[in-house]
C-alpha positions as CSV (number, residue, x, y, z in Angstrom):
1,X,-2.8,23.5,-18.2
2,X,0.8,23.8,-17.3
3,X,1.9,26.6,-15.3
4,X,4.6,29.1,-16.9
5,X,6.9,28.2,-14.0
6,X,7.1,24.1,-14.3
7,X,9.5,22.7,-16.1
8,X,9.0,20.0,-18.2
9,X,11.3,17.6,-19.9
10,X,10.4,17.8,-23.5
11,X,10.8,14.0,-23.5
12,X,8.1,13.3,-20.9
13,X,4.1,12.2,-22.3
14,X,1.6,14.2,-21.1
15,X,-1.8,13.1,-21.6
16,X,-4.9,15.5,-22.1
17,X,-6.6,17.3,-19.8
18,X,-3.5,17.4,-17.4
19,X,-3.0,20.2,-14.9
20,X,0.3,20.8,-13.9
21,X,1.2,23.7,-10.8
22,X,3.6,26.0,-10.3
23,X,7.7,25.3,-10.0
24,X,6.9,21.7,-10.5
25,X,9.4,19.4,-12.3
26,X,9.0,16.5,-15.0
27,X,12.1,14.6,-16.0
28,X,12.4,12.6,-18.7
29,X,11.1,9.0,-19.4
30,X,8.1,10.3,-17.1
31,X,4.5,9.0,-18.5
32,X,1.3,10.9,-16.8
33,X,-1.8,10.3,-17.9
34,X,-5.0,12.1,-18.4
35,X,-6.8,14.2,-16.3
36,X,-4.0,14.4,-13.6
37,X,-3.4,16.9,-11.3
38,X,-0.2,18.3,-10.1
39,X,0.0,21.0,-7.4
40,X,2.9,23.1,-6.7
41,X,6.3,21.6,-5.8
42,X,5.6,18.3,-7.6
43,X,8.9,16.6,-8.2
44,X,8.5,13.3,-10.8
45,X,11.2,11.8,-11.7
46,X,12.5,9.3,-13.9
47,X,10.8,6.4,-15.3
48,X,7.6,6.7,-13.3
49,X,4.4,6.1,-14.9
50,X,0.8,7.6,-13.7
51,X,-2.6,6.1,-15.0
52,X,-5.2,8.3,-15.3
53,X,-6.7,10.9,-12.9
54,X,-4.6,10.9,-9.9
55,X,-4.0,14.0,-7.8
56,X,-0.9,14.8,-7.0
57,X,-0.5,17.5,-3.6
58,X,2.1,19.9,-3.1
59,X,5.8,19.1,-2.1
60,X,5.5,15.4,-3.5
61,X,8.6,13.7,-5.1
62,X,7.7,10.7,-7.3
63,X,10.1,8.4,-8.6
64,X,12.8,9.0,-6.4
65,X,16.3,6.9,-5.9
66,X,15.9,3.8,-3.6
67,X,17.1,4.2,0.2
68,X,19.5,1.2,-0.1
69,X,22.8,1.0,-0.3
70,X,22.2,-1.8,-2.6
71,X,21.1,0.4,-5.4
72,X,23.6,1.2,-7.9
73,X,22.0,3.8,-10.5
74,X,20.3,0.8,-12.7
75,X,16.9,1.6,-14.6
76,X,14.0,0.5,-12.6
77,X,10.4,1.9,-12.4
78,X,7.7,3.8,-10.4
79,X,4.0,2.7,-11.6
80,X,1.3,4.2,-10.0
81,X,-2.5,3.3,-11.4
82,X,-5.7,5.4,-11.7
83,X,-7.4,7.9,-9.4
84,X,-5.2,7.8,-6.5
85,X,-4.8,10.6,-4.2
86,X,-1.3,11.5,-2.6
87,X,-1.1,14.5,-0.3
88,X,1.5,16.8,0.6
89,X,5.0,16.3,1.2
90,X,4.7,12.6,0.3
91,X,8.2,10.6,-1.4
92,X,7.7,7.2,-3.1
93,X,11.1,5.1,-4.3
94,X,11.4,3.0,-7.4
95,X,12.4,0.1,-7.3
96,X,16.4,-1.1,-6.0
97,X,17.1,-3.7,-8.8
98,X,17.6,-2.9,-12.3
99,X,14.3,-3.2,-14.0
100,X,12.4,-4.0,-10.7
101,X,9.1,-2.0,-10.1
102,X,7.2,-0.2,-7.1
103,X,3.5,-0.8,-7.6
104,X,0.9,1.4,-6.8
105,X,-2.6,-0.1,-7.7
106,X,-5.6,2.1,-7.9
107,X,-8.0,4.5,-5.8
108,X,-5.9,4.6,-3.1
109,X,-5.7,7.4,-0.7
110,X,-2.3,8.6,0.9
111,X,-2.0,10.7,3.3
112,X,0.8,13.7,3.9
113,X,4.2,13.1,5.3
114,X,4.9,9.9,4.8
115,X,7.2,7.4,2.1
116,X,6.7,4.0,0.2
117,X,9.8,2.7,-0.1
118,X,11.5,0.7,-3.2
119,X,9.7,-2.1,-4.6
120,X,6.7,-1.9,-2.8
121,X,3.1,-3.1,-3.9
122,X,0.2,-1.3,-3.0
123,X,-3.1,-2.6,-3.9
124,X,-6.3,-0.6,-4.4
125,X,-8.6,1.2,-2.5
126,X,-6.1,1.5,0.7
127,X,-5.9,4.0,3.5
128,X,-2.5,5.1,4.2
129,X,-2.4,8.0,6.8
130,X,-0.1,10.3,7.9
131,X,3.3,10.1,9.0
132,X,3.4,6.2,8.4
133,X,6.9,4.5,6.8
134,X,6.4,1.3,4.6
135,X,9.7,0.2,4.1
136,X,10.9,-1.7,1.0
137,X,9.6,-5.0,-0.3
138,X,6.5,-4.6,1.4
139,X,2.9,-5.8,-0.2
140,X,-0.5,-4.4,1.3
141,X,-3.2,-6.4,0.0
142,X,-6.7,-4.4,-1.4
143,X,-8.8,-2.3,1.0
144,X,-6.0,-2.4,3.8
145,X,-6.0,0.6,6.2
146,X,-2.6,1.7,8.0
147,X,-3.3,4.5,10.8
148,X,-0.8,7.6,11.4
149,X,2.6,7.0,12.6
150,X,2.5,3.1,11.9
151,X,6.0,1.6,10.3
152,X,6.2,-1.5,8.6
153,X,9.3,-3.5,8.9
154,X,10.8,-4.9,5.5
155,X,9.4,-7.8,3.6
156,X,5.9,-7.5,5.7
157,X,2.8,-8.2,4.3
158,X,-0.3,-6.9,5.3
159,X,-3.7,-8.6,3.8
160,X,-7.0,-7.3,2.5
161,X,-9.6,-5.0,4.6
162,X,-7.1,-5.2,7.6
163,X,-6.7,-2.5,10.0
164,X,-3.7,-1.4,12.2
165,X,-4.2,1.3,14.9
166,X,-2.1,4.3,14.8
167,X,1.9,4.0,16.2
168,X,2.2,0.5,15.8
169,X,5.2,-1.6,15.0
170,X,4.5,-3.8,12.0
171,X,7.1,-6.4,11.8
172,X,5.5,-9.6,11.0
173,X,2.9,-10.6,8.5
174,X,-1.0,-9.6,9.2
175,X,-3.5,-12.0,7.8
176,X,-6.7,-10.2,6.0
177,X,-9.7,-9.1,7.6
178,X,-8.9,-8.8,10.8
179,X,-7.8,-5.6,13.4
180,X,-3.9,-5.0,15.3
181,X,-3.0,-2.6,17.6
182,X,0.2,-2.1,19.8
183,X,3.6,-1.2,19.6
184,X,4.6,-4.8,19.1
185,X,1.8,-5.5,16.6
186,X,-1.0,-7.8,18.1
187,X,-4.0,-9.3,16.5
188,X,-6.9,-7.6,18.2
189,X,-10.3,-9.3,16.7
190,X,-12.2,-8.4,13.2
191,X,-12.0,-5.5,11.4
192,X,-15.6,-4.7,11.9
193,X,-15.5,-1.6,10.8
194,X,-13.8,-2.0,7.5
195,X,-16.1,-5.0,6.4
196,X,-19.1,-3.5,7.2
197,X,-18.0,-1.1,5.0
198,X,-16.7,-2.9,2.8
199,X,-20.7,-4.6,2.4
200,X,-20.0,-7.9,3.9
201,X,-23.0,-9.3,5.3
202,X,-23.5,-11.0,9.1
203,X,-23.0,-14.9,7.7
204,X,-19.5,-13.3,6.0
205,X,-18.5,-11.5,9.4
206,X,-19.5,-14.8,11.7
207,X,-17.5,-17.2,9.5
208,X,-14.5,-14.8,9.5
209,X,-14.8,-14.2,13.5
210,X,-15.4,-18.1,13.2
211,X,-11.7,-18.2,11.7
212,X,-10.5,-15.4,14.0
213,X,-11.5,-17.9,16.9
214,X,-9.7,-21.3,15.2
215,X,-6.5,-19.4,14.0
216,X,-5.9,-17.4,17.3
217,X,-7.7,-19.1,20.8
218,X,-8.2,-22.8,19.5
219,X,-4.6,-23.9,21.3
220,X,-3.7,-25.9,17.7
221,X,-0.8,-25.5,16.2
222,X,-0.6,-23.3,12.9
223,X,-1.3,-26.2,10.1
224,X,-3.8,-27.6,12.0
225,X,-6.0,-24.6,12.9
226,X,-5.8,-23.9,8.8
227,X,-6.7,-27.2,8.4
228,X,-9.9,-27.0,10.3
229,X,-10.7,-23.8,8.9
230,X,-10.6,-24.8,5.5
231,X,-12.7,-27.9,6.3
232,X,-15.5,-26.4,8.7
233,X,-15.7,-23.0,6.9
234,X,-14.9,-22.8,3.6
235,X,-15.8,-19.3,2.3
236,X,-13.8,-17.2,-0.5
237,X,-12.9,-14.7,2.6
238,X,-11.4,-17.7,4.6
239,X,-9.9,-19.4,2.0
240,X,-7.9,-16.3,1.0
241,X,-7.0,-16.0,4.9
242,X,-5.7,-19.6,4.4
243,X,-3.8,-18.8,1.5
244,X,-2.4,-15.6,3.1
245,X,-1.1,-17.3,6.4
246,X,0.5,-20.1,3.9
247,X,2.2,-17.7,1.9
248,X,3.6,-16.6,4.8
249,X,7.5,-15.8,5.2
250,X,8.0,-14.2,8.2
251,X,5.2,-15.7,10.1
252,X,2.0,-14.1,11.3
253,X,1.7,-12.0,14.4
254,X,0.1,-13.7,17.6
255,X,-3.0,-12.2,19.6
């Protein structure tokens, strides 16, 4: 279903069962895939790719050229995965390199008036809310939920089933599982909420608050509190954490 007013590059694959709204536009090199939904105003541009059954709300641009100065015009991508929903007025950047990509995994759900800059990855099952900036080179891990108004600095990375509270400043990295708050982002305890949710059970929550305690009030310094962690509590969830806070480039924030 396409409406008589969008245009669509003859170029572009459009798989079946697609709805596409009124005055929306489809450049070329454009992949969607099947079962999508489009409302009005959608802008896609060039060399973006979606999977299957995402829905698209009105006044969304797609695809569009890297904030950077860095960019030069070069080929590079837009990929966005399966059922995702991305509400109105929402802009997402390809990447700034040629050939470079911005990821969006699957099942996430973005909320209006916000952007994902260039070369981004985006895991699945997130919550993005309104009005929050993730600037480029970013990576949110799966199940991550960002409240309204929250910017992310550059090169931040923000792990699995956490949670930061609306209008904070996210300029360092934030291990998994746990909950920040503040303008200057500070770790604040588990993300309760979100793992309970999420189905872990008390032994899961009790190591992880466990690792909370070692990692943030212990007094050790950071290879040694990762150290005892991965001796005394061993778990997937707190070997991830580990892993996370190793991986680390711009250092984690502090309680």
């Amino acid at each position: 279903m396409i409406a008589p007013t969008a245009r669509i590059h003859p170029d572009a694959k459009i798989g079946p069962g697609v709805s596409i709204g009124d005055f929306c536009v489809v450049e070329s090199d454009v992949e969607i895939g099947a079962g999508c939904a489009l409302e009005p105003y959608v802008y896609v541009k060039r060399w973006t790719t979606l999977g299957e059954r995402n829905r698209i709300s009105a006044g969304t641009v797609l695809g569009t050229d890297p904030l950077d100065k860095a960019f030069n015009g070069a080929r590079s991508y837009l990929r966005i995965g399966n059922a995702n929903q991305i509400r109105e007025h929402y802009t997402i950047s390809r990447g700034t390199r040629p050939e470079s990509v911005t990821q969006i995994g699957d099942e996430n759900y973005i909320m209006t008036s916000g952007h994902i800059a260039h070369d981004c990855k985006i895991g699945n099952r997130t919550v993005i809310c309104s009005c929050a900036l993730v600037a480029g080179y970013v990576e949110v891990e799966d199940q991550a939920f960002i409240s309204g108004g929250v910017v992310v600095h550059q090169y931040s990375k923000i792990g699995r089933l956490a949670m930061i509270g609306g209008n904070t400043r996210v300029n360092s990295d934030l291990p998994p599982f746990f909950l920040y708050s503040g303008f200057n982002v500070a770790a604040m305890g588990l993300n309760l909420v979100g793992l309970k949710r999420a189905g872990y059970k008390h032994a899961d929550v009790a190591a992880l608050k466990k690792a909370y305690q070692i990692l943030y009030r212990s007094g050790l310094k950071l290879a040694d509190a990762l150290a005892r962690i991965e001796s005394e509590i061993p778990t997937p969830e707190t070997r991830h954490l580990v892993e996370f806070v190793r991986r680390s480039e711009r250092g984690i924030c502090r309680e």
